[in-house]
N, CA, C and O atoms as a Tinker XYZ file with bonds, in Angstrom:
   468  protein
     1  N      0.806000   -1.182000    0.000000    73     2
     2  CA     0.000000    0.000000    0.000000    64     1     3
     3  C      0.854000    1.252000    0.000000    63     2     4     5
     4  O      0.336000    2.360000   -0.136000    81     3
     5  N      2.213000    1.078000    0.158000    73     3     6
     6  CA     2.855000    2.463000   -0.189000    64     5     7
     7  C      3.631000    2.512000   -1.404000    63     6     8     9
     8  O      4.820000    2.775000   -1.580000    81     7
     9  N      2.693000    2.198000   -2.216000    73     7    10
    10  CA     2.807000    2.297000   -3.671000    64     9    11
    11  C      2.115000    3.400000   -4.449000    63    10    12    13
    12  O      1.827000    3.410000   -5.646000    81    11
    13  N      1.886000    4.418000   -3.431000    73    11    14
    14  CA     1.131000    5.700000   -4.044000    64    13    15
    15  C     -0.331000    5.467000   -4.163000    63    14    16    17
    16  O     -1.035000    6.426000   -4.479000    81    15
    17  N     -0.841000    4.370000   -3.959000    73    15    18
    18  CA    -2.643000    4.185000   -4.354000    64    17    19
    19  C     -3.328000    3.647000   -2.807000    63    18    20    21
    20  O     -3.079000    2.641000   -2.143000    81    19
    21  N     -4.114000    4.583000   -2.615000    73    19    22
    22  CA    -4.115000    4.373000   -1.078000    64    21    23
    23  C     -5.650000    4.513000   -1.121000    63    22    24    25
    24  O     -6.296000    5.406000   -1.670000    81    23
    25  N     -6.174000    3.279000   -0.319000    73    23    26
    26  CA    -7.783000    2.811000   -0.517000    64    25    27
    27  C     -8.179000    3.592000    0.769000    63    26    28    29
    28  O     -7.421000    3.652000    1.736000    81    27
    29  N     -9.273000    4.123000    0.739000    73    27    30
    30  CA   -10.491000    4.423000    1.695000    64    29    31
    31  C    -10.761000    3.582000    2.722000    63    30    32    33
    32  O    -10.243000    2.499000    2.450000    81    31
    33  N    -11.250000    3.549000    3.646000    73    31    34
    34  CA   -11.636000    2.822000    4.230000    64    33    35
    35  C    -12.265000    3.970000    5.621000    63    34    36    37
    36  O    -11.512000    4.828000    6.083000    81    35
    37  N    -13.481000    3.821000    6.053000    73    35    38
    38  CA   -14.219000    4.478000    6.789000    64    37    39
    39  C    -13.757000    3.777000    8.340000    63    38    40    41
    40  O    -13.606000    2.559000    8.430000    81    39
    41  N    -13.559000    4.690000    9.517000    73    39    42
    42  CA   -13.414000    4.391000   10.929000    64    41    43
    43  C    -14.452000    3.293000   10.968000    63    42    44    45
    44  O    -13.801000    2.250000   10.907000    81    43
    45  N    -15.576000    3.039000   11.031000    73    43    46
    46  CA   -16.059000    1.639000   11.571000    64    45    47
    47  C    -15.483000    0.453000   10.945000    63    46    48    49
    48  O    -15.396000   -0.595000   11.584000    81    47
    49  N    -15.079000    0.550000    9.724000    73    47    50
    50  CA   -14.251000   -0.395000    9.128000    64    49    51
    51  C    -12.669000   -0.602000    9.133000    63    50    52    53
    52  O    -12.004000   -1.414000    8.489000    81    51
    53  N    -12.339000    0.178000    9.866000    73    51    54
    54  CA   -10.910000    0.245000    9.655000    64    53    55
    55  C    -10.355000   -1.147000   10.293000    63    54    56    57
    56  O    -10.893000   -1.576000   11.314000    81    55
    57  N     -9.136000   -1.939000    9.606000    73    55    58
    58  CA    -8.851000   -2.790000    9.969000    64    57    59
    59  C     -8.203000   -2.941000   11.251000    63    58    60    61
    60  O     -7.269000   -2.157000   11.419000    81    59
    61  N     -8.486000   -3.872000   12.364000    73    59    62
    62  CA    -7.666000   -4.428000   12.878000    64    61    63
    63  C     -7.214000   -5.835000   12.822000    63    62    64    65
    64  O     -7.862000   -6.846000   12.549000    81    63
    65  N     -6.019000   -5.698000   13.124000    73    63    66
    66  CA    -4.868000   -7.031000   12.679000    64    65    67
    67  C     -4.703000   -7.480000   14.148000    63    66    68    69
    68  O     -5.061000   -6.784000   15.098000    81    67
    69  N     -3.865000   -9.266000   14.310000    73    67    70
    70  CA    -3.758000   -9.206000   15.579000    64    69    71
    71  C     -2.035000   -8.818000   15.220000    63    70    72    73
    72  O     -1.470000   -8.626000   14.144000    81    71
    73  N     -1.583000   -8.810000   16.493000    73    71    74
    74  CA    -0.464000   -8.403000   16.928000    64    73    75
    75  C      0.820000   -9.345000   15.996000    63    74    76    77
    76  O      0.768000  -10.542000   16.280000    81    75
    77  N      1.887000   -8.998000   14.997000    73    75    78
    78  CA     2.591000   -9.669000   14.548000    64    77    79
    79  C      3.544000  -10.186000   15.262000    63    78    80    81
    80  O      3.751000   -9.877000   16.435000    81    79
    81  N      4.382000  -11.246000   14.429000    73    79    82
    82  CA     5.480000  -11.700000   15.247000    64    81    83
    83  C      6.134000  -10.826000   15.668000    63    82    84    85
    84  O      6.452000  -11.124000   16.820000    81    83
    85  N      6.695000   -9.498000   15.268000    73    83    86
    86  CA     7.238000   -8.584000   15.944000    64    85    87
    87  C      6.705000   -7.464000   16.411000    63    86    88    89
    88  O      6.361000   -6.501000   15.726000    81    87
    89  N      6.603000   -7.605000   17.958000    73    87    90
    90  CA     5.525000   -7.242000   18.485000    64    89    91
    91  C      6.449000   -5.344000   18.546000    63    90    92    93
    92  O      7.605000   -4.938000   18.670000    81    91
    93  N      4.922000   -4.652000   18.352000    73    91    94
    94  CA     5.743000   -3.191000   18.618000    64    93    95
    95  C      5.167000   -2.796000   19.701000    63    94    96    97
    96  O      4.247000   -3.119000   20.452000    81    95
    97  N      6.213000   -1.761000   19.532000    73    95    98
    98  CA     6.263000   -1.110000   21.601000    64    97    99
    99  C      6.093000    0.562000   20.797000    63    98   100   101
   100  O      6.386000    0.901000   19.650000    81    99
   101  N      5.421000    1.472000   22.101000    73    99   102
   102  CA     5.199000    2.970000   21.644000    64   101   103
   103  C      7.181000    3.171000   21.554000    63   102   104   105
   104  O      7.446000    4.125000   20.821000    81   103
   105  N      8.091000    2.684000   21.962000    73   103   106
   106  CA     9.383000    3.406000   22.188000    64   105   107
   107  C      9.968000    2.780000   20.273000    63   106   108   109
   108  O     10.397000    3.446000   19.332000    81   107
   109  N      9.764000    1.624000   20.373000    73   107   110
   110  CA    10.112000    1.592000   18.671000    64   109   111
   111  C      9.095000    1.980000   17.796000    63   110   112   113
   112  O      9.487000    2.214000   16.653000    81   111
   113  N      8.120000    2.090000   17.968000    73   111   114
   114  CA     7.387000    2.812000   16.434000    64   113   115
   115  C      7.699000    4.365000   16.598000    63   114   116   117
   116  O      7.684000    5.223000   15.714000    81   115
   117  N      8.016000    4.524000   18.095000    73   115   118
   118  CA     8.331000    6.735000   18.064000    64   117   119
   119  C      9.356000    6.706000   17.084000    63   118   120   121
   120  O      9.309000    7.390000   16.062000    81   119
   121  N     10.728000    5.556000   17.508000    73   119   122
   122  CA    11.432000    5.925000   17.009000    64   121   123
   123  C     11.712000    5.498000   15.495000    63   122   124   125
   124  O     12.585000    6.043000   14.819000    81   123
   125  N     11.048000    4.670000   15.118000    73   123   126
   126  CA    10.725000    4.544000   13.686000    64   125   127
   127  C     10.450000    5.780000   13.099000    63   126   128   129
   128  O     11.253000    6.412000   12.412000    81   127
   129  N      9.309000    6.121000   13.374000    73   127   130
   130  CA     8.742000    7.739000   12.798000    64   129   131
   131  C      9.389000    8.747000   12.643000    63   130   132   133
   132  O      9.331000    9.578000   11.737000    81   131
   133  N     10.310000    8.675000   13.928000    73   131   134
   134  CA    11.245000    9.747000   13.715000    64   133   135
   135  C     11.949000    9.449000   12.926000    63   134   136   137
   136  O     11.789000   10.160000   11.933000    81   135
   137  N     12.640000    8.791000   12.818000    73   135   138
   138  CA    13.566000    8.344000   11.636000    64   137   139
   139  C     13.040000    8.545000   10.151000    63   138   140   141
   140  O     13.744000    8.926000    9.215000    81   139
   141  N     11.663000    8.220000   10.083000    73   139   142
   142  CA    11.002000    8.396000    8.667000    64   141   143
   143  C     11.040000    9.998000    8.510000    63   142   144   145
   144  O     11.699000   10.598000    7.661000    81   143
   145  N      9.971000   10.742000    9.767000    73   143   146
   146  CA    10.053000   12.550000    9.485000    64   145   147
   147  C     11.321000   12.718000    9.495000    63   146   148   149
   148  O     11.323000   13.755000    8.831000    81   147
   149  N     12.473000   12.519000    9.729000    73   147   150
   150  CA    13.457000   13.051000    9.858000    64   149   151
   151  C     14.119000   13.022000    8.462000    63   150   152   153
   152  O     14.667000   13.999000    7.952000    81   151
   153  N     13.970000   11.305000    7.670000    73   151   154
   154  CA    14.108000   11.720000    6.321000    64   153   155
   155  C     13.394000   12.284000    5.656000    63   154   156   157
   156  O     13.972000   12.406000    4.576000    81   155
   157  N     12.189000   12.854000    5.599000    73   155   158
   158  CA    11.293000   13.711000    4.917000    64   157   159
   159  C     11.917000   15.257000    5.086000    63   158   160   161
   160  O     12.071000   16.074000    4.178000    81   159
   161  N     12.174000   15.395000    6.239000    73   159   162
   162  CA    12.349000   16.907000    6.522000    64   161   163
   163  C     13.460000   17.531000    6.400000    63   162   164   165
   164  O     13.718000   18.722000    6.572000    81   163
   165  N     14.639000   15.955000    5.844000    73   163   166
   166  CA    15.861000   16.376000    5.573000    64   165   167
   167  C     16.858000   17.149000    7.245000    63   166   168   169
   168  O     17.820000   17.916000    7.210000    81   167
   169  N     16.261000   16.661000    8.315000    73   167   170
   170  CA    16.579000   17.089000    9.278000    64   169   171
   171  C     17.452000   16.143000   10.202000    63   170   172   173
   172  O     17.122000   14.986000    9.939000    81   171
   173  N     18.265000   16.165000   11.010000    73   171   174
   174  CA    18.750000   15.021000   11.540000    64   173   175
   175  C     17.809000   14.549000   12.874000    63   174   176   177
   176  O     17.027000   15.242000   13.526000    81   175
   177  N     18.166000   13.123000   13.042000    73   175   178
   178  CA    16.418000   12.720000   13.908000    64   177   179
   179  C     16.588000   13.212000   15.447000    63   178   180   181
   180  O     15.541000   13.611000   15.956000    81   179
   181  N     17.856000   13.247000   16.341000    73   179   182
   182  CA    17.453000   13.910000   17.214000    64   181   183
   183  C     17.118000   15.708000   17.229000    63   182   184   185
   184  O     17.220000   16.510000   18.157000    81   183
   185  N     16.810000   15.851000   16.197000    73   183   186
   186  CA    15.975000   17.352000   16.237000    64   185   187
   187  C     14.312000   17.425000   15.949000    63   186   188   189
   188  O     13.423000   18.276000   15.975000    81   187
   189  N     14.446000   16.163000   15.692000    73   187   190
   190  CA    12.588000   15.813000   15.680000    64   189   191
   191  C     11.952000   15.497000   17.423000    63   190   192   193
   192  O     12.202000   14.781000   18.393000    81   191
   193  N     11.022000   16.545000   17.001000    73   191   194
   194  CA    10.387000   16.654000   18.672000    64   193   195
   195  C      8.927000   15.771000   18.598000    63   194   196   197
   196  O      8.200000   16.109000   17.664000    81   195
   197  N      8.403000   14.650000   19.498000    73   195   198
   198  CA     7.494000   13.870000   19.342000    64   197   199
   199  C      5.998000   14.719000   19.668000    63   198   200   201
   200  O      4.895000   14.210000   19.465000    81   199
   201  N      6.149000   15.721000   20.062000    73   199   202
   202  CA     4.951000   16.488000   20.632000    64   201   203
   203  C      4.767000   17.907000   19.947000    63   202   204   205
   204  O      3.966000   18.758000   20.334000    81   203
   205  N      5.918000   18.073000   18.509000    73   203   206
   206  CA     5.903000   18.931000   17.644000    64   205   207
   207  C      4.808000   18.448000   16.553000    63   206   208   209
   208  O      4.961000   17.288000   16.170000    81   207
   209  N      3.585000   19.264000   15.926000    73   207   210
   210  CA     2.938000   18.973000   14.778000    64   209   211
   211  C      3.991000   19.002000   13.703000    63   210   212   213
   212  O      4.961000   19.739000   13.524000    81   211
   213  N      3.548000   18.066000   13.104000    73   211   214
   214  CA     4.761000   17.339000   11.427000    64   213   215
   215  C      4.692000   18.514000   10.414000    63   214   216   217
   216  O      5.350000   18.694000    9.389000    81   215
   217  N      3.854000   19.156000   10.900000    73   215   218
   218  CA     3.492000   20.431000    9.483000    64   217   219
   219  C      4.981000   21.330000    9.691000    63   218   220   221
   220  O      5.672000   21.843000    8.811000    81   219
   221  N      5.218000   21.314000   11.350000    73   219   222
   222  CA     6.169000   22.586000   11.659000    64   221   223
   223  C      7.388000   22.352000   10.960000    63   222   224   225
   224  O      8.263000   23.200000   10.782000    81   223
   225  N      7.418000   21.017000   10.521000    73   223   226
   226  CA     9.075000   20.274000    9.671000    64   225   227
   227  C      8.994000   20.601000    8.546000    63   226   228   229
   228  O      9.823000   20.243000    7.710000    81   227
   229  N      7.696000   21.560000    8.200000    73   227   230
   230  CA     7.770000   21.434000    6.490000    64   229   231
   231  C      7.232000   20.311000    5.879000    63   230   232   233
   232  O      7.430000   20.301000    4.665000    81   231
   233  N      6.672000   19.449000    6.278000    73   231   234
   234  CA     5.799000   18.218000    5.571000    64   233   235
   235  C      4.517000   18.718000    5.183000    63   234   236   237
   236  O      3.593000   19.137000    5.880000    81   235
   237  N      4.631000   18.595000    3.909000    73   235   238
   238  CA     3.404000   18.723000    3.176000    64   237   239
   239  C      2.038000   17.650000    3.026000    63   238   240   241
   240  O      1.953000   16.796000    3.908000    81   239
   241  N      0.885000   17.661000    1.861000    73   239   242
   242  CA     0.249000   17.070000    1.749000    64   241   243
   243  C      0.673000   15.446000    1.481000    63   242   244   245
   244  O      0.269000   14.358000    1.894000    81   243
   245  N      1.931000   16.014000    0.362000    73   243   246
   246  CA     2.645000   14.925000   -0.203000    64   245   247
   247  C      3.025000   13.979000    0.551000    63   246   248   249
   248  O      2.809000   12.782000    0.361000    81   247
   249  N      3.778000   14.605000    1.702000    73   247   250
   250  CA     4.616000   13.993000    2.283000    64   249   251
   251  C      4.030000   13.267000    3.213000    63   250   252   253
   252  O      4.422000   12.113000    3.392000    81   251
   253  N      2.833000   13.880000    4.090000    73   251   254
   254  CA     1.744000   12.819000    4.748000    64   253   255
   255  C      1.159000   11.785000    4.297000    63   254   256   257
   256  O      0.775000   10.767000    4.874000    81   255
   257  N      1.097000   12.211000    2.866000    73   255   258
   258  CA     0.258000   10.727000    2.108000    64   257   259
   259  C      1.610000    9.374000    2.115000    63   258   260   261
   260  O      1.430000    8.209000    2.472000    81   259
   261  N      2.574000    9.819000    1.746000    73   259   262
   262  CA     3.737000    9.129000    1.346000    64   261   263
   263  C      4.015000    8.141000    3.030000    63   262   264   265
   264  O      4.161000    6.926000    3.164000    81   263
   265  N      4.006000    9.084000    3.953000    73   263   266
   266  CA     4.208000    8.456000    5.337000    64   265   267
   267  C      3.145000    7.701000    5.480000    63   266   268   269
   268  O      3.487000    6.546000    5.736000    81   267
   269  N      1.978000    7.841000    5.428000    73   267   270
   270  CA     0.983000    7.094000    5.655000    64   269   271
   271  C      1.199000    5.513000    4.932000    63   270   272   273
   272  O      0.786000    4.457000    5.411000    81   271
   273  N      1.744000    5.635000    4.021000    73   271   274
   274  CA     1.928000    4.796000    2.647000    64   273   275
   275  C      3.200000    3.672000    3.584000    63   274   276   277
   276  O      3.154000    2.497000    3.949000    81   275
   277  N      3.824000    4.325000    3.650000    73   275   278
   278  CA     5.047000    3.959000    4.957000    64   277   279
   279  C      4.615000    3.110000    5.623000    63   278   280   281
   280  O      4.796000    1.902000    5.469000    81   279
   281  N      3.803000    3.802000    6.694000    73   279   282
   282  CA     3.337000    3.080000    7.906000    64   281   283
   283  C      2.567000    1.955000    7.554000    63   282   284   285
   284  O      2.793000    1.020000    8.323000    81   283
   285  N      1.642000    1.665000    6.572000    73   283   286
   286  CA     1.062000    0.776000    5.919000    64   285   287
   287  C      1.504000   -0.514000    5.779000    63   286   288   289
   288  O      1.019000   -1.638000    5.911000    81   287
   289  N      3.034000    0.175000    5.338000    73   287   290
   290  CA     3.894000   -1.045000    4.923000    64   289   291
   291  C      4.685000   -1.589000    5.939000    63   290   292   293
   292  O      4.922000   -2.794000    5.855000    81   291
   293  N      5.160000   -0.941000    6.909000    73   291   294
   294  CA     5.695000   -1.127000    8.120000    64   293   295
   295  C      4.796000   -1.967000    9.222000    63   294   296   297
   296  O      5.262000   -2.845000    9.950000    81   295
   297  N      3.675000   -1.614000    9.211000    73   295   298
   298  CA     2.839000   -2.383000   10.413000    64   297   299
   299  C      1.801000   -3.245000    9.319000    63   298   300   301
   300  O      0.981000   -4.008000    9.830000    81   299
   301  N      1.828000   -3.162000    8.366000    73   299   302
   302  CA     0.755000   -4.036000    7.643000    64   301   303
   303  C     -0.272000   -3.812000    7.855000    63   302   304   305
   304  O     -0.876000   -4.843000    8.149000    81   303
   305  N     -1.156000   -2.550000    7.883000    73   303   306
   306  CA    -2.710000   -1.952000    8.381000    64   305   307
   307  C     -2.805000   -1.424000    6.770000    63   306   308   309
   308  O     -1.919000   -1.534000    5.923000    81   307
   309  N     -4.112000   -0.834000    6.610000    73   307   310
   310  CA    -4.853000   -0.302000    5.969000    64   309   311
   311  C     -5.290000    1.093000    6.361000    63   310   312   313
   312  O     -6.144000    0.970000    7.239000    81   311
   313  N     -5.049000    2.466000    6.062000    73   311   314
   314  CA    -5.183000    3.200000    7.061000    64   313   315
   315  C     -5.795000    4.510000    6.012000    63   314   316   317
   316  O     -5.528000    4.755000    4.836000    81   315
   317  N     -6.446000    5.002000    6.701000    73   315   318
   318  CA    -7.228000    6.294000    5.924000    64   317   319
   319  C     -6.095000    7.522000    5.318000    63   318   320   321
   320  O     -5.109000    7.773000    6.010000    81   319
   321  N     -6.284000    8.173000    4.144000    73   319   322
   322  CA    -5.250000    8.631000    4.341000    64   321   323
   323  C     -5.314000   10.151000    4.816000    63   322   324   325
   324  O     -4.646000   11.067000    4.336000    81   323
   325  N     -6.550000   10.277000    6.190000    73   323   326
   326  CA    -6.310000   11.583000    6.956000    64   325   327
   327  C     -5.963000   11.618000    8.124000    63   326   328   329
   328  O     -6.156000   12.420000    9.037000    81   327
   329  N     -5.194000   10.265000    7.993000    73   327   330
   330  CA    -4.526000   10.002000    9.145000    64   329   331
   331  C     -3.818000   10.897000    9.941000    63   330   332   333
   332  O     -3.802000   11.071000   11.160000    81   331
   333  N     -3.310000   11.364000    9.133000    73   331   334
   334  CA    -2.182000   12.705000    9.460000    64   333   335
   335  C     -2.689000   14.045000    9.925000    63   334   336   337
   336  O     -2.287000   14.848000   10.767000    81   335
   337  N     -3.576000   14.018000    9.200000    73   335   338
   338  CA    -4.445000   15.523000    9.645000    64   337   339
   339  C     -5.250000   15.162000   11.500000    63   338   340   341
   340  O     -5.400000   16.055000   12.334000    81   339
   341  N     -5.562000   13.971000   11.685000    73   339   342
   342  CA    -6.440000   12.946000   12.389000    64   341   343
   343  C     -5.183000   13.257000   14.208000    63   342   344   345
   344  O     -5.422000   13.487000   15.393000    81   343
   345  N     -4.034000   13.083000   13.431000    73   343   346
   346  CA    -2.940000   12.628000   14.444000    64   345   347
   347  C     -1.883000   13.270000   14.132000    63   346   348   349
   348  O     -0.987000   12.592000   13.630000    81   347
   349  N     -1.657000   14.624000   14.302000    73   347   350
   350  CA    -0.746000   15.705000   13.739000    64   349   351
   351  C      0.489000   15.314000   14.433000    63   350   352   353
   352  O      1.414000   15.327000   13.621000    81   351
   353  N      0.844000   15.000000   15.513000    73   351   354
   354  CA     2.296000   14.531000   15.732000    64   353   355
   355  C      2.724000   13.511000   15.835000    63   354   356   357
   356  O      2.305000   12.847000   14.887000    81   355
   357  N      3.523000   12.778000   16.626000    73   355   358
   358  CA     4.220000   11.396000   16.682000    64   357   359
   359  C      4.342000   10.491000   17.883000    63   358   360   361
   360  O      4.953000    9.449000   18.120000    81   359
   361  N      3.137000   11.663000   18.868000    73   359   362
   362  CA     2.977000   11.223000   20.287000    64   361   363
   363  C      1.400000   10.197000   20.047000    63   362   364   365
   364  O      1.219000    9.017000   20.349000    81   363
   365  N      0.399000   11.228000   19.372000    73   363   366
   366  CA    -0.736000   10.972000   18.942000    64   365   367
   367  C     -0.484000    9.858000   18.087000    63   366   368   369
   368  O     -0.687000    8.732000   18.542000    81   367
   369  N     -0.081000    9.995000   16.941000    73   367   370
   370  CA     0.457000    9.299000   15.887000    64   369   371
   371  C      0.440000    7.356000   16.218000    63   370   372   373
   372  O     -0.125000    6.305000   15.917000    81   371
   373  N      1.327000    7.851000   16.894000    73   371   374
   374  CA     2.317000    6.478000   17.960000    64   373   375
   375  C      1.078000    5.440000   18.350000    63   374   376   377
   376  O      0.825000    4.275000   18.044000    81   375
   377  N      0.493000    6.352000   19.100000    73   375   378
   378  CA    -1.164000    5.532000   20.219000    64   377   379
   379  C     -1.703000    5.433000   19.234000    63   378   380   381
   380  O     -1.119000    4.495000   18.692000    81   379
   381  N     -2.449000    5.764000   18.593000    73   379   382
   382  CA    -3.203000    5.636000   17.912000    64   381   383
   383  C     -2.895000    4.006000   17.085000    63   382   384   385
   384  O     -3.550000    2.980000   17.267000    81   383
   385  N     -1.648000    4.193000   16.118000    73   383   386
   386  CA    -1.410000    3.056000   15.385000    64   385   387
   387  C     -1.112000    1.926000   16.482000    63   386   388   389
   388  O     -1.449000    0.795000   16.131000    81   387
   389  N     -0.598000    2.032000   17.615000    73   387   390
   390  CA    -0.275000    1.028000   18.628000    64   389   391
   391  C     -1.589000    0.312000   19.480000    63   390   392   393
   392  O     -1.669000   -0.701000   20.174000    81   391
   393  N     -2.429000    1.207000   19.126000    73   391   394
   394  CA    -3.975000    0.720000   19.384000    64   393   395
   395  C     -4.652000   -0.314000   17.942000    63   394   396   397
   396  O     -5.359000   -1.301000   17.742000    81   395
   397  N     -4.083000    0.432000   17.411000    73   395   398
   398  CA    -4.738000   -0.547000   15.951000    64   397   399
   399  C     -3.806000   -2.055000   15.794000    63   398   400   401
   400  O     -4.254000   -2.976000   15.110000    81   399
   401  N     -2.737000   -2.143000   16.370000    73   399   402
   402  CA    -1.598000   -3.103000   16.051000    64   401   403
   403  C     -2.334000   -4.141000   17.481000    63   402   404   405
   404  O     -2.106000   -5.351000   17.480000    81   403
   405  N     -2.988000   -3.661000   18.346000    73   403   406
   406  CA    -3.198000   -4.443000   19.428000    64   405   407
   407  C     -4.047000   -5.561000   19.418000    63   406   408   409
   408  O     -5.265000   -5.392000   19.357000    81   407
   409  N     -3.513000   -6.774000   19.475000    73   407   410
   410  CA    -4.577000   -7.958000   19.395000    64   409   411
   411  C     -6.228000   -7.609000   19.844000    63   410   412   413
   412  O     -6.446000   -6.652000   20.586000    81   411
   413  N     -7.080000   -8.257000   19.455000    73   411   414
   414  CA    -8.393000   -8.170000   19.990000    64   413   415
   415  C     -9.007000   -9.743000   20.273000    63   414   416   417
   416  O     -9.223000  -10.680000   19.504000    81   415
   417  N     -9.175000   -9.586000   21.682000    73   415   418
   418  CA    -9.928000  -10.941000   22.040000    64   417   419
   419  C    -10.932000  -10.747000   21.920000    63   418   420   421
   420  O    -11.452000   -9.683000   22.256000    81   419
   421  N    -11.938000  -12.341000   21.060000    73   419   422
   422  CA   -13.374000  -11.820000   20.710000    64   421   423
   423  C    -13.491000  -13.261000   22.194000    63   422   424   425
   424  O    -12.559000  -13.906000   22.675000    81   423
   425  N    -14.761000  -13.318000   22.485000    73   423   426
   426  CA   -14.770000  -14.403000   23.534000    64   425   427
   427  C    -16.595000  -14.822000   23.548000    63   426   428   429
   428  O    -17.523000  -14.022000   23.657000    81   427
   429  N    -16.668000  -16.260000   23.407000    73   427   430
   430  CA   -18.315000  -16.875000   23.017000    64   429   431
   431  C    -19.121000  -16.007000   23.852000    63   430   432   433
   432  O    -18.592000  -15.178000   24.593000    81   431
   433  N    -20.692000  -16.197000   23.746000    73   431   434
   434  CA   -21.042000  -15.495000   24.658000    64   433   435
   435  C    -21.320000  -16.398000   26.059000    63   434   436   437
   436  O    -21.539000  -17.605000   25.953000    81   435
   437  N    -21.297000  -15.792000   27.268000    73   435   438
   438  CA   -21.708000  -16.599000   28.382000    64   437   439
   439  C    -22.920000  -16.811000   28.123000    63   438   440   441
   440  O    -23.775000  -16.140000   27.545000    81   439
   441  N    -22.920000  -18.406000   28.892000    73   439   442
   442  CA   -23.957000  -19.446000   28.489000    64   441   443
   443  C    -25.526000  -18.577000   28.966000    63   442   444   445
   444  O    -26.562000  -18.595000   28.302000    81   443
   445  N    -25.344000  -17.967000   30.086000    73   443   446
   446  CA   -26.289000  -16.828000   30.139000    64   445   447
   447  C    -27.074000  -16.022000   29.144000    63   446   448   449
   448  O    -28.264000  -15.909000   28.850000    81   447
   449  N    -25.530000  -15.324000   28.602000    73   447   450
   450  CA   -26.114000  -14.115000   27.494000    64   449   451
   451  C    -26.733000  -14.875000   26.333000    63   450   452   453
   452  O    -27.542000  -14.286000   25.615000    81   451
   453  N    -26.362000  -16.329000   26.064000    73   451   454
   454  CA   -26.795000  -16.632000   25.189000    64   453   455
   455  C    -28.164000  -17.196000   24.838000    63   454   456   457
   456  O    -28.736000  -17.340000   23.757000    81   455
   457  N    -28.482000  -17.448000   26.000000    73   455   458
   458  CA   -29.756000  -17.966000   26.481000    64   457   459
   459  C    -31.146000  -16.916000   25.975000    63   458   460   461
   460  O    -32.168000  -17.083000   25.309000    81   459
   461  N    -30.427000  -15.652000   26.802000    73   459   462
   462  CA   -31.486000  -14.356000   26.604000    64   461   463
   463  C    -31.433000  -13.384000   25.046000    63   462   464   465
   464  O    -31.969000  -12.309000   24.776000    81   463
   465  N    -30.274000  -14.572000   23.964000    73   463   466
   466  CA   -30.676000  -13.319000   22.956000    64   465   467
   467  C    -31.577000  -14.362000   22.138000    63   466   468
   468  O    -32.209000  -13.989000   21.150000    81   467
């Protein structure tokens, strides 16, 4: 998906995945990101601030779509591409995708609930 063609997909649908073999932590995807804005902004990465909006680096429309495209490929999600506008820095950013990367237990219903639907 970061092949420049980036599908829609509406918040009630947005995918979740369970958790891959390599499980991520908020301290490696920050510092992933940074590393990515930092090559976008042509800046070196400890001058990227996690609680700075990405706009202040000079990242454009372009360049949000392109990251988004990134992250896609990096965590294997499907992701809207107003993501960026959605989650302007890399603190937000971070939670957000680390919420989507998080396994989800579905579980039968108790023999109860099942009784009464």
């Amino acid at each position: 998906m970061g092949s420049g063609i980036f599908h829609l997909f509406s918040k009630q649908n947005a995918m979740i995945i369970p958790a891959s073999a390599t499980k991520h932590t908020e301290t490696n995807l920050k510092a992933w990101l940074v590393q990515r804005v930092a090559s976008y902004a042509r800046r070196p990465p400890e001058t990227i601030a996690t609680d700075v909006p990405l706009a202040d680096y000079g990242l454009d429309s372009v360049y949000a779509l392109t990251l988004v495209g990134d992250i896609e490929d990096y965590l294997g999600l499907s992701l809207e591409p107003t993501l960026m506008w959605d989650h302007p820095d890399i603190n937000s950013l971070s939670s957000t995708l680390l919420g989507m990367t998080t396994p989800v237990s579905i579980r039968p219903p108790l023999q109860e609930e099942a009784q009464t639907v």
